[in-house]
C-alpha positions in Angstrom: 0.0 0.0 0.0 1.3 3.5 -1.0 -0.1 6.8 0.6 -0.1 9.2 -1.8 -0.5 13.1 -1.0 -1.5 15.8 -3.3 0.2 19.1 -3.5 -1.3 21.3 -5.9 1.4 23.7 -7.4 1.4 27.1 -9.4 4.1 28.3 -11.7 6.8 28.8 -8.5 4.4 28.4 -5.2 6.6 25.3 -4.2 9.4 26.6 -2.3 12.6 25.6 -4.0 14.1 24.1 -1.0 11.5 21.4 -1.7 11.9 21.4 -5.0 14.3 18.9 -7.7 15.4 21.5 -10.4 16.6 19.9 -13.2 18.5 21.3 -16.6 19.6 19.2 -19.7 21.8 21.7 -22.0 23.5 20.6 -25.4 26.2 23.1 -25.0 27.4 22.5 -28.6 31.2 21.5 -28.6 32.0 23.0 -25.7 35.4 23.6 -26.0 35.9 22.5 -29.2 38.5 23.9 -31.6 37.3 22.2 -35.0 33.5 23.1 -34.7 31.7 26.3 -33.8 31.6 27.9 -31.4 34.6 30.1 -32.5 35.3 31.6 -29.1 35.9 29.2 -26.3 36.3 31.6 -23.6 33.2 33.9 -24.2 31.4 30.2 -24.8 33.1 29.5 -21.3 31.6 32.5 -19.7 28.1 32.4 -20.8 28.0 29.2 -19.4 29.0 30.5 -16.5 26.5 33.1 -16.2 23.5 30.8 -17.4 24.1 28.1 -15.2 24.6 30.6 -11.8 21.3 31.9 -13.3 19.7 29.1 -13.5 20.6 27.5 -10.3 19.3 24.0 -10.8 19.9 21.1 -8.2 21.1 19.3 -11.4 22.8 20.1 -14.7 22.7 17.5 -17.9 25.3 18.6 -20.0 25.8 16.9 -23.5 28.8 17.9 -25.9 31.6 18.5 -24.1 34.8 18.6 -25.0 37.2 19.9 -22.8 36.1 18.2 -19.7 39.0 20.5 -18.3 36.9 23.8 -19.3 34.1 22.1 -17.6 36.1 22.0 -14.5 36.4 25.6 -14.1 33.4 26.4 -14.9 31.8 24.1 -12.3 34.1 25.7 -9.7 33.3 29.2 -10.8 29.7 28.9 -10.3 28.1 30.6 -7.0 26.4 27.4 -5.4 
């Protein structure tokens, strides 16, 4: 037997604290040097400012690769 409970919801009534916030992103070669995008490091810093933007519990990331680009950007963001 399962109880289940209800919670009605609207738009952002749920506190995020109770909330699972969940992004999947194709960042597009990120940090590629044959493909586009052309600049890495303004690529880099968009990221950067999406993601702190954002602020999801979880980040899905497809298309990486410079998995050492990813690394600072995952230590620059706030939270």
């Amino acid at each position: 037997n399962l109880n289940r409970a209800r919670v009605d919801v609207n738009g952002s009534s749920l506190d995020k604290s109770k909330s699972l916030d969940v992004v999947n992103w194709n960042l597009t070669w990120f940090g590629g040097t044959s493909n586009p995008p052309t600049n890495d490091e303004l690529q880099m810093q968009n990221t950067i400012k999406v993601m702190d933007s954002l602020d999801a519990d979880i980040y899905v990331l497809q298309e990486i690769v410079d998995t050492a680009r990813l690394g600072t950007v995952t230590r620059a963001l706030k939270n």
